[in-house]
C-alpha positions in Angstrom: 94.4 137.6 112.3 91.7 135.8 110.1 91.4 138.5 107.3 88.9 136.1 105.3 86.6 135.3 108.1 86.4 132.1 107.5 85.8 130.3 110.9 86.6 126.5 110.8 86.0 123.2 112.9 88.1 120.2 112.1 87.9 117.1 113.9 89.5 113.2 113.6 87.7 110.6 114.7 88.5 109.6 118.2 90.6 106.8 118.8 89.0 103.7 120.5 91.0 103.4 124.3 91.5 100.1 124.3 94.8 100.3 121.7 97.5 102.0 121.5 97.9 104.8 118.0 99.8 102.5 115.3 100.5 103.6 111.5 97.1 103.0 110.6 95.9 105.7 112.7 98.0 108.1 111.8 97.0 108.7 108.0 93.8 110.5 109.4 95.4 112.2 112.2 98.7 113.5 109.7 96.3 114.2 107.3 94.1 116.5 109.6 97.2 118.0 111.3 98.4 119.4 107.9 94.9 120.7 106.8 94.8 122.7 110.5 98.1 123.5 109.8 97.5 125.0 106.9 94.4 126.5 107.5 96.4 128.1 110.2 98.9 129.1 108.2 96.6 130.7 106.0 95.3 133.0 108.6 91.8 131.5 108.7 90.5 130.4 112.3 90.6 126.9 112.4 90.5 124.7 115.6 91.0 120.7 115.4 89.4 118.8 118.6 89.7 115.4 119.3 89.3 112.9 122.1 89.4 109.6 123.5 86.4 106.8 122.6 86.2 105.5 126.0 83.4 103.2 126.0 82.3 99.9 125.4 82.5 96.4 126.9 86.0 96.0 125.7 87.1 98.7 127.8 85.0 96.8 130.7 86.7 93.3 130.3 90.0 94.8 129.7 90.2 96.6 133.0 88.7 93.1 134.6 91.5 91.3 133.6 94.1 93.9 134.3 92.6 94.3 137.9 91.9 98.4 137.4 88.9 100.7 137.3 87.8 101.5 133.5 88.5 104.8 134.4 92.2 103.5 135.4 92.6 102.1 132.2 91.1 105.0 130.1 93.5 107.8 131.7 96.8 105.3 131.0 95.6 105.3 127.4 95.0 108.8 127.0 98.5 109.8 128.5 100.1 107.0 125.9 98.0 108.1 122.7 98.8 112.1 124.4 102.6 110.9 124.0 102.2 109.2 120.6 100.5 112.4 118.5 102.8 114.6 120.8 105.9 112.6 118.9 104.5 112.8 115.0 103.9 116.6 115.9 99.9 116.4 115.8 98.7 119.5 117.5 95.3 119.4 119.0 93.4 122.7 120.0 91.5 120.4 122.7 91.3 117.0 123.2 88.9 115.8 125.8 87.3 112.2 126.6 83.9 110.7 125.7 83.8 110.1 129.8 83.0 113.2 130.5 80.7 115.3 131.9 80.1 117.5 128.4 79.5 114.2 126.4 77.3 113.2 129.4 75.1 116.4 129.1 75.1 116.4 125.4 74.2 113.3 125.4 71.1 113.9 127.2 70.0 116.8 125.0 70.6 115.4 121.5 68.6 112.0 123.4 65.8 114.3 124.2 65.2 115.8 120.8 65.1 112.0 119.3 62.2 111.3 121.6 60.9 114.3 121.6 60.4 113.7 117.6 59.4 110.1 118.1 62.3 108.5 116.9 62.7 106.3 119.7 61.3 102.8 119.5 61.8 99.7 121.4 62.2 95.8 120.9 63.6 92.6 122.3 66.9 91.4 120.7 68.8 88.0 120.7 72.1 88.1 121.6 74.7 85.7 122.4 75.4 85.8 126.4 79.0 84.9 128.1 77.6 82.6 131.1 81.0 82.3 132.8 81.7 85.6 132.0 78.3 87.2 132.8 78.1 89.7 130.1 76.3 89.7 126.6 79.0 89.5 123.7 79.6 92.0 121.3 80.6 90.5 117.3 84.5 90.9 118.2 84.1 88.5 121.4 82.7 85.7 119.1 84.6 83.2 117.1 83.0 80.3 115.4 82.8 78.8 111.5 81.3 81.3 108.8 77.8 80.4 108.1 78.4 81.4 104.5 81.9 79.4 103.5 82.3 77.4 106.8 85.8 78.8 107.2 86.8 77.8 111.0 87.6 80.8 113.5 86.1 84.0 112.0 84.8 86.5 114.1 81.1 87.5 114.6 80.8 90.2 112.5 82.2 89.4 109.0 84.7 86.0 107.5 87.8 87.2 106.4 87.7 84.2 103.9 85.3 84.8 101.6 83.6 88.4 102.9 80.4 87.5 103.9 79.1 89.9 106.5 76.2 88.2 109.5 75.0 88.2 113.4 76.9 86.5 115.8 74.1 84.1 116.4 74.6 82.9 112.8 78.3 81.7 113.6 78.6 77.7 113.6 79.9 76.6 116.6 80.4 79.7 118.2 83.2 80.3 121.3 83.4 83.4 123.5 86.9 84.4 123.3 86.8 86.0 127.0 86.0 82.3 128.5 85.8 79.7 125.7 82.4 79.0 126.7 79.3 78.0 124.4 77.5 81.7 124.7 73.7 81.4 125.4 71.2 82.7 123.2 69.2 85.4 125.6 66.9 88.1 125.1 67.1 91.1 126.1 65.4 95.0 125.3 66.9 97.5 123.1 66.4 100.7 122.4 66.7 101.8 118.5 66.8 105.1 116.7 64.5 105.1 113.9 65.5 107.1 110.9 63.4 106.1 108.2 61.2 109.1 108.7 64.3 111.3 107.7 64.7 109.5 104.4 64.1 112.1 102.3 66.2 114.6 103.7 69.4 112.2 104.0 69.0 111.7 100.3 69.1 115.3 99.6 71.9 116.0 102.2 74.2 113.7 100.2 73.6 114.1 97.3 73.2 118.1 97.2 74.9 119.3 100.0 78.3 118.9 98.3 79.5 117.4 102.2 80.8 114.5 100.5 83.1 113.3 97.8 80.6 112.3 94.7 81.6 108.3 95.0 80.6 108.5 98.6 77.2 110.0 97.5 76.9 107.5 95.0 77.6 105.0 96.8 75.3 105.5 99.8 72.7 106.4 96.8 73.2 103.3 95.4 73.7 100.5 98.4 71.3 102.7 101.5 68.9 105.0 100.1 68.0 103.2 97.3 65.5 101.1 100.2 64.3 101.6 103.4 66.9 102.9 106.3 67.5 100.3 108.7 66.9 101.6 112.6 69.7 101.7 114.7 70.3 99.9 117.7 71.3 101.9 120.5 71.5 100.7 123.6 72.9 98.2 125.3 71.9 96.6 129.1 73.9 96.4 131.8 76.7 95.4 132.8 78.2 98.0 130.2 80.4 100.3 130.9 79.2 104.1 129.4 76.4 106.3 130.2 73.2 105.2 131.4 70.3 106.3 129.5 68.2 109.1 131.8 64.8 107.7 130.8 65.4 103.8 130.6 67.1 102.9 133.9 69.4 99.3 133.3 70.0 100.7 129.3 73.3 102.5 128.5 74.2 104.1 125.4 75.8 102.1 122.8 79.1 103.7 122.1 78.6 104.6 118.9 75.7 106.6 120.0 78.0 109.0 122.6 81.5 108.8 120.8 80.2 111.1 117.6 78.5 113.3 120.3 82.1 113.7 121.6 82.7 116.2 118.7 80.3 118.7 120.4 81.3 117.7 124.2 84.8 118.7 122.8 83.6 122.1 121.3 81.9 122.7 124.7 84.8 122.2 126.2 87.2 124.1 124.4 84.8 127.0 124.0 84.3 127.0 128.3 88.5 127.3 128.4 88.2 129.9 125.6 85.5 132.2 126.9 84.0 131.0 123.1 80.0 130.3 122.4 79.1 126.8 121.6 76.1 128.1 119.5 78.2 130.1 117.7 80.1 127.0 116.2 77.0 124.4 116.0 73.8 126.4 116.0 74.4 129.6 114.0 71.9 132.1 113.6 70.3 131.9 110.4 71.5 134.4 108.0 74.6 135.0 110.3 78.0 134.0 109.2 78.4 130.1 109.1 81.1 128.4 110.8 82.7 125.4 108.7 82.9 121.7 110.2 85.2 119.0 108.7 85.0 115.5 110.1 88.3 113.4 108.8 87.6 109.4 108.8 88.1 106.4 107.9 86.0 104.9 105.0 85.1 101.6 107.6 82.9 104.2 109.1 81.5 106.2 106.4 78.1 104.6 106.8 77.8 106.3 110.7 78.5 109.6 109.8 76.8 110.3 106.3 73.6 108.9 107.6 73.2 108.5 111.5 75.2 111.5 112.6 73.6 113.9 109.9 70.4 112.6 111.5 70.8 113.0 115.2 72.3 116.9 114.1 69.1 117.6 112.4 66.8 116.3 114.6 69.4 117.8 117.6 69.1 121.6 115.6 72.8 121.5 115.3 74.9 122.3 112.2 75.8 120.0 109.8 79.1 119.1 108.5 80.6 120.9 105.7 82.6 118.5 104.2 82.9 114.6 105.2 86.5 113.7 104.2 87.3 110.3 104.1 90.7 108.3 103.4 91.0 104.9 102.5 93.5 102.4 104.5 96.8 102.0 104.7 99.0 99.0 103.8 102.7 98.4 104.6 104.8 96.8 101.7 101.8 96.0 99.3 99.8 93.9 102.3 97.9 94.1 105.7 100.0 95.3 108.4 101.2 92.1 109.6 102.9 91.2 113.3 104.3 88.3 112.6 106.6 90.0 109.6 107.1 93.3 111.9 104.7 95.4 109.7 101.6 96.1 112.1 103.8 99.3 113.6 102.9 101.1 116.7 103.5 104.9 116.8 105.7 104.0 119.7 107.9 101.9 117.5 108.8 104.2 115.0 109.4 107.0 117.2 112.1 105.0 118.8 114.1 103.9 115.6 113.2 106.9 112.8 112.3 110.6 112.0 108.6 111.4 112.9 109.1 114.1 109.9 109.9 111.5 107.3 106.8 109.4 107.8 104.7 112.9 108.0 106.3 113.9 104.3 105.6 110.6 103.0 102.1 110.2 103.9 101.5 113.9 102.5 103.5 112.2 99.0 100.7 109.6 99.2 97.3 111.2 100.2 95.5 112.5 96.9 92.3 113.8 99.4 90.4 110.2 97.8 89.8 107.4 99.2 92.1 105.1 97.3 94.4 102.9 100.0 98.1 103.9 100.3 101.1 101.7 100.6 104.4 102.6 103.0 106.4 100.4 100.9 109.3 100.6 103.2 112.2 100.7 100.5 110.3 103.4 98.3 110.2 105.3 101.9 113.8 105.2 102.3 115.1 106.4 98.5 111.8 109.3 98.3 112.2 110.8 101.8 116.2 110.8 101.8 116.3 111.8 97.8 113.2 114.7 98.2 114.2 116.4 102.2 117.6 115.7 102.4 118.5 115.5 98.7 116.6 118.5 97.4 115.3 120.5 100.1 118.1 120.4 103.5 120.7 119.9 101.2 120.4 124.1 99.3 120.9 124.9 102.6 123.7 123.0 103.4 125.6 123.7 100.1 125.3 127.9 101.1 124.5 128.7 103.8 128.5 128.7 105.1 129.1 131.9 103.3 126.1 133.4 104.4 127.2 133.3 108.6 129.3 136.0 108.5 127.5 138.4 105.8 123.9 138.1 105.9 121.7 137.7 103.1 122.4 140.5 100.5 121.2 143.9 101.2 119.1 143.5 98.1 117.6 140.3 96.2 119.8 139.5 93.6 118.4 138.8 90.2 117.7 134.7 89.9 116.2 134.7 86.1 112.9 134.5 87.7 112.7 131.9 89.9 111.4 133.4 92.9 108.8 135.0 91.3 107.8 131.3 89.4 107.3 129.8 92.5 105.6 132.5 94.3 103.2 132.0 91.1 102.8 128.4 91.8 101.7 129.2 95.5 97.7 129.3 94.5 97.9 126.1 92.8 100.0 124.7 96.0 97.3 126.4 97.8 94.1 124.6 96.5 96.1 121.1 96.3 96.3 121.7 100.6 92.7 122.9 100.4 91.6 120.0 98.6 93.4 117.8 100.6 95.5 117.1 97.5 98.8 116.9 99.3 100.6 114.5 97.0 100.2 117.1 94.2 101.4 119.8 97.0 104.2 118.2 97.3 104.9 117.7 93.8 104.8 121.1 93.0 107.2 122.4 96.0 109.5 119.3 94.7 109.5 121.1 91.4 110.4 124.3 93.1 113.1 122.4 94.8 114.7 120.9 91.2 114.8 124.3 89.8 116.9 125.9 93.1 118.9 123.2 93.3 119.3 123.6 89.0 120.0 126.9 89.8 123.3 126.3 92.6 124.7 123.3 90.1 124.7 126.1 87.4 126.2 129.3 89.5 128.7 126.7 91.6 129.4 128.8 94.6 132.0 126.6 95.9 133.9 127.8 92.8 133.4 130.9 93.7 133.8 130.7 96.9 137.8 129.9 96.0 138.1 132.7 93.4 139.2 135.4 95.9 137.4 138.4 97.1 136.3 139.4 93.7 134.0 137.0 93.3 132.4 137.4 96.9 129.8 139.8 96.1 128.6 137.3 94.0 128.9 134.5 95.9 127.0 136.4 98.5 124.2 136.6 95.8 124.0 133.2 94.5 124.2 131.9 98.7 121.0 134.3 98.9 119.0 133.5 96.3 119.4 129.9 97.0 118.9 130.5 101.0 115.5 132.7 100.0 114.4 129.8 97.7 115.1 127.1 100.2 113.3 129.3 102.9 110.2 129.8 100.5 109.7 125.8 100.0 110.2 125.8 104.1 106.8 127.9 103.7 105.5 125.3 101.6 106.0 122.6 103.6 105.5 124.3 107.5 101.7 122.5 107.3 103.8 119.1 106.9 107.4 119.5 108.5 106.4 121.9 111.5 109.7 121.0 113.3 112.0 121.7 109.9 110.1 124.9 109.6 111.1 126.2 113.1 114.2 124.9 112.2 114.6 126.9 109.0 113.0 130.1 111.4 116.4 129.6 113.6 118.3 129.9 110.7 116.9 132.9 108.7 114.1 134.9 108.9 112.7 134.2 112.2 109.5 132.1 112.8 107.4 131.4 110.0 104.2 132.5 110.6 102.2 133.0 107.4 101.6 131.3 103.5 102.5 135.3 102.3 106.3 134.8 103.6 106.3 132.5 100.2 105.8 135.7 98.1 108.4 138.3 99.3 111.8 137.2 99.2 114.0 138.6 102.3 117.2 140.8 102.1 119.7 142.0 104.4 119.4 139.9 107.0 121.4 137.6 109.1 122.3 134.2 108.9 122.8 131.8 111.6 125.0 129.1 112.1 124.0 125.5 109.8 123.4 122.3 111.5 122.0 119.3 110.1 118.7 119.6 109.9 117.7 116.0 108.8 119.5 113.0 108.5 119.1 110.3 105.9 117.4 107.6 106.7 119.4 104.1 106.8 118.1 100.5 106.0 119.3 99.2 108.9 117.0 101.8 111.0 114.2 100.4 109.1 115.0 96.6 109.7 115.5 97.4 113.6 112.5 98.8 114.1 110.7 95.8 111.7 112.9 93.2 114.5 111.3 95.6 117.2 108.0 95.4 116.1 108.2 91.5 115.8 109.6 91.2 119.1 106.5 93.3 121.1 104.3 91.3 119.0 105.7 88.1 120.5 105.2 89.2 124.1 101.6 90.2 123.4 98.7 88.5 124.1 95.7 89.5 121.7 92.7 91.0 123.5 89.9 91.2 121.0 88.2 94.9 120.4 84.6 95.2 120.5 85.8 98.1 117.2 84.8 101.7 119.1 83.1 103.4 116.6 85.7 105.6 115.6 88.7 102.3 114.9 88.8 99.6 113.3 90.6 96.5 115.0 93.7 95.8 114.7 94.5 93.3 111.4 94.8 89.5 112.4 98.7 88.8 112.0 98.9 87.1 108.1 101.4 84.4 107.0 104.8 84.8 105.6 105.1 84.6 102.4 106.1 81.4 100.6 108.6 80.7 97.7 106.7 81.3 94.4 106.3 78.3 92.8 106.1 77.8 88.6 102.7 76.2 88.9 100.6 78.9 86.8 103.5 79.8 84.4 103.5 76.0 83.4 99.8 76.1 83.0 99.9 78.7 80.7 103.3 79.4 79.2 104.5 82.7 78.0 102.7 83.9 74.8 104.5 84.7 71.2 107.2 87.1 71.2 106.2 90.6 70.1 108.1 93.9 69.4 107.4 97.3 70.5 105.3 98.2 67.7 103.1 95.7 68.5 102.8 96.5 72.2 102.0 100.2 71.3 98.8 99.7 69.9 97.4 98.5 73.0 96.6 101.9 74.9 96.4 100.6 78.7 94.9 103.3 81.2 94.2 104.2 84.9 90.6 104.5 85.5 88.3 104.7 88.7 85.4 102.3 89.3 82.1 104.9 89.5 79.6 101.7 89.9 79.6 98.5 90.2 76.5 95.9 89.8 75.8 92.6 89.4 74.0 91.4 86.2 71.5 89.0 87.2 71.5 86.4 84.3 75.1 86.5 83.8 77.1 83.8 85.9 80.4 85.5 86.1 80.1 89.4 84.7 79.6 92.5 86.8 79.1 96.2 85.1 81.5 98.2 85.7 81.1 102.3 85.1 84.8 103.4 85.2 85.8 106.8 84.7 89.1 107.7 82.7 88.9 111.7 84.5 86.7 114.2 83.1 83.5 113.6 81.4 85.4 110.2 79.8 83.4 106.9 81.2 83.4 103.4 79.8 81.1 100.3 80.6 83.2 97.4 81.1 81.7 94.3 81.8 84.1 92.2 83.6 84.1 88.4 84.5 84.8 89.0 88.0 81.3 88.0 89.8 81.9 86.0 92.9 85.4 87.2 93.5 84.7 90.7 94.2 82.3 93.2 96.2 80.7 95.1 94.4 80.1 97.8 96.7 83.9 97.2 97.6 84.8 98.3 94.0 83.4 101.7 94.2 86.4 104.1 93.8 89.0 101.9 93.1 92.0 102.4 90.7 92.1 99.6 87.9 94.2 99.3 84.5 91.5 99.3 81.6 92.6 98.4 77.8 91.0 101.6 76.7 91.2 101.3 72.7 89.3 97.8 72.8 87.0 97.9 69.8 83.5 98.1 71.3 82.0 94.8 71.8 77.7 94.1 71.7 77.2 91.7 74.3 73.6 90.1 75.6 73.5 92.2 78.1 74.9 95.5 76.9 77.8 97.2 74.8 81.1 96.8 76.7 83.9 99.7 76.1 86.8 98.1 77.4 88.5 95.6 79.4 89.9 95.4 82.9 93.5 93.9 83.8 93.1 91.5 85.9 95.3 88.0 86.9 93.8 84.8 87.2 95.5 80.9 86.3 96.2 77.4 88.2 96.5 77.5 91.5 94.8 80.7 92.4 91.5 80.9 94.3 90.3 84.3 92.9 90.5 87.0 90.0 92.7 89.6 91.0 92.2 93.2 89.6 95.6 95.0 89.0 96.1 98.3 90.9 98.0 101.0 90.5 100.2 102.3 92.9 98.4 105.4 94.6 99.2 108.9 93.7 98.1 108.1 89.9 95.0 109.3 88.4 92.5 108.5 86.1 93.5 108.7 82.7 97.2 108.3 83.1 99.0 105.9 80.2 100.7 103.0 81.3 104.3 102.4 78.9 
């Protein structure tokens, strides 16, 4: 059934098969399961295809020093990662491999219409060569000292001390981390895609197509079409393990080139197995009903598909995406994800020690469809899953449905002062928080739902009534119904995130649930099955196993650098423990002046997101801010934060802004506000305050 006929694509970006799926990875591919799910649930047509990112010279090097084929080593990873989405209930439509022979074919066609437009260019390109290892080196198989800071070890890409981003040929010192050996400076022909040409059209795609959130669009405006669009390398020469370019024997495609391509080899696919049209979903006849396409990813690797992919689809004739959603990252306890303190968790790893549905509800809490970061702070996960499922959701089921076994729901709905029909009401807004990719506010609203059932079975207290005799049983069959149909309709709710407790709740009552309409009509006269738990509470010392576990296949694992497929990042160097907090800056600058209340009242402190963020030339230490306080509200703050932050890395960021700061005419413009930010002895850096994800512009601190 797809009564709107509304046709829709979804796709993740594919996970790199060098690595196994760890909490990282599954914010996008949670986050996309739900949309599908909904979408599904809806009644719309929606498919969501995925595949392995097979290629590269990590995947080479890997399978040279595990004595297999690539292709060996590509299938073991796909039947792990198959294993791992299988566990966290992530339900593709398809899911193919970038080694195959759809990729290889489309590959060749979208190639052909680059040349065929003369975007294909050629030129000789340095690189640092492996002699002992006999292959050229990729940025993530170089270590050497920053070129910028000095800072010993970085990798070839970008220092980790101090940011700056370079060439592995600028490293000091530089070390292959296959061999050890002094890499060679060497020559070699590449192959670039030159997109300059398409300027003009890029600029207008992002900025009017309404593909991509508006910080995105600003910030691509701002950093990438404000100049000339670099080309884009490629190729790369053998020995490389990928495709080998048709027209340029000894050249293979880079795999950033073949692993977007992927997308369509995976709509080929799907639509072979499904008797489907693969023009019908990427070249649609003009004036004809559109499909919709939305690519999930990461915001590492925003740059590839608002600019390059866009490109190669236009000059290919194929559609373009829809909408471009892209989530920030995730950190565990308030840092990187860390091996050394347990926190850089496989899939895997939490599989074996907790509930796959816990860490599906509490990613849905935390994803606001932005792309702010989000924190699994382990203890909040413990009190909001255990306190929201089992505390408000499993357990109206639990407290009635006893009394229901042998009755059945009553033959009519009982009268319930209106609560059905309130949260019936509140399915639209429910509706557009899933479409927006709002879950956390989805979630807020079926909690809500959830208070006022559970409100309603502390007020009626059918476990009195359950001991006042058989006069009171027609109304404790009442009061057991309306709270099963209430717990049934936040099932609804919730079937895009908690697939399993849905069937669950189908077992129960009602039968499968199959549609978002079951949330309007409440269901009478029918039977109720026996209750069995339906999820457990989660314990600390589940959590502080699987932390020991995580620790102890860190220590038997030997770190093989990633050359970063296109569609991962690589996994987080391990960070130090933490170390006693010492008095040093509260001695430097003691506490200030006791004030009351009253005082501290008149300081109005608010959430706001950085819009933009430049440098000001003839200012040492101040950046302009643009910060938004939701709505039409913006401030200019200039902040004394120059050489401690990005810039470009500021761009959608939640800060804390003294919002009632009297105006203040500097040299270089009026500033509206303040920032919050730490600073004192012993610390290297400014630190902007954050706060915790989920809030939103505008929001009071007290």
């Amino acid at each position: 059934m797809n009564p709107s006929g509304r046709r829709i694509l979804v796709t993740s970006a594919l996970p790199y098969a060098n690595g196994h799926i760890h909490l990282g990875h599954l914010v996008e591919y949670i986050q996309t399961d739900v949309f599908v799910r909904f979408q599904k649930l809806r009644g719309h047509r929606a498919i969501y295809l995925c595949a392995d990112d097979t290629h590269g010279t990590a995947i080479m090097i890997r399978a040279r020093q595990e004595g297999r084929s690539e292709r060996e080593l590509v299938a073991a990873m796909r039947e792990a990662h198959l294993a791992d989405f299988g566990g966290f209930q992530i339900a593709f439509d398809h899911y193919g491999s970038t080694d195959s022979d759809a990729n290889r074919r489309l590959c060749g066609e979208v190639w052909k219409a680059l040349r065929s437009k003369g975007l294909v260019t050629s030129r000789d390109v340095k690189q640092l060569f492996d002699p002992v290892a006999g292959v050229f080196l990729a940025d993530r198989f170089v270590r050497g000292g920053c070129p910028k800071c000095h800072a010993a070890d970085q990798y070839g890409d970008s220092c980790e001390a101090c940011g700056a981003a370079y060439t592995p040929a600028d490293l000091v010192d530089p070390k292959s981390t296959l061999s050890g050996a002094v890499p060679e400076v060497r020559s070699a022909e590449h192959l670039f895609v030159t997109i300059e040409s398409m300027h003009e059209f890029l600029a207008r795609w992002t900025r009017e197509s309404d593909a991509l959130d508006p910080r995105i669009a600003n910030y691509l405006a701002g950093h990438f079409l404000g100049e000339p669009l670099r080309d884009w390398d490629v190729s790369r020469p053998a020995p490389y393990f990928g495709f080998e370019i048709p027209d340029a024997t000894g050249h293979y495609w880079y795999v950033w080139f073949d692993a977007p391509i992927g997308y369509l080899a995976a709509t080929s696919e799907w639509c072979e197995a499904h008797g489907e049209s693969f023009d019908a979903w990427w070249r649609p006849a003009a004036g004809g009903p559109r499909p919709e396409i939305h690519h999930f990813i990461g915001k590492d690797i925003t740059y590839f598909h608002t600019l390059f992919w866009p490109a190669m689809l236009e000059a290919a004739g194929l559609a373009l995406p829809t909408k471009v959603r892209v989530h920030g990252f995730l950190t565990v306890n308030g840092a990187k994800m860390s091996k050394s303190r347990g926190t850089f968790l496989l899939a895997r790893t939490w599989l074996d020690h907790l509930d796959p549905s816990m860490l599906r509800y509490y990613y849905a809490a935390k994803l606001s469809g932005g792309i702010d970061d989000i924190d699994l702070d382990l203890d909040e996960f413990l009190q909001k899953v255990n306190a929201d499922l089992v505390g408000k959701v499993v357990n109206l089921a639990s407290r009635t449905a006893r009394w229901l076994e042998a009755t059945g729901l009553s033959a009519g709905y009982p009268d319930d002062g209106g609560l059905f029909a309130r949260a019936a009401a509140d399915g639209d807004a429910i509706a557009e928080a899933f479409e927006d990719c709002d879950f956390a506010r989805a979630m807020r609203l079926v909690m809500a739902a959830a208070d006022r059932a559970n409100a309603y079975v502390d007020s009626e207290q059918p476990w009195k009534l359950a001991k006042a005799g058989p006069d009171a049983a027609a109304r404790l069959q009442d009061v057991a119904s309306v709270a099963m149909n209430l717990f049934r309709q936040i099932a609804v709710y919730l079937t895009p995130v908690l697939p399993t407790l849905a069937e669950q709740v189908g077992q129960l009552v009602g039968g499968p649930i199959r549609s978002w309409d079951e949330s309007k009509r409440p269901l009478a006269g029918v039977p109720v099955g026996r209750f069995t738990p339906l999820l457990k509470r989660v314990e600390k010392t589940q959590i502080d196993a699987m932390l020991a576990a995580s620790r102890e296949e860190a220590g038997k694992q030997q770190h093989t650098p990633q050359e970063g497929g296109p569609m991962t990042t690589p996994p987080t160097p391990p960070s130090p423990q933490p170390s006693a907090d010492s008095g040093e800056a509260l001695s430097a600058e003691p506490l200030a002046t006791q004030c009351t209340i009253d005082d501290f009242t008149k300081i109005d402190l608010r959430v706001a997101r950085i819009l933009a963020a430049e440098e000001v030339p003839e200012a040492k230490k101040l950046l302009k801010l643009t910060v938004s306080l939701g709505g039409d509200a913006t401030r200019t703050v200039f902040a004394g934060i120059k050489g401690f932050h990005d810039p470009a890395a500021l761009v959608g960021r939640l800060v804390v802004v003294v919002a009632n700061l009297a105006p203040r005419q500097m040299k270089f413009g009026l500033s509206e506000g303040m920032v919050v930010a730490a600073s004192g002895a012993g610390a290297s850096g400014v630190y902007l305050l954050s706060p915790d994800s989920g809030a939103l512009p505008g929001m009071r601190l007290h």
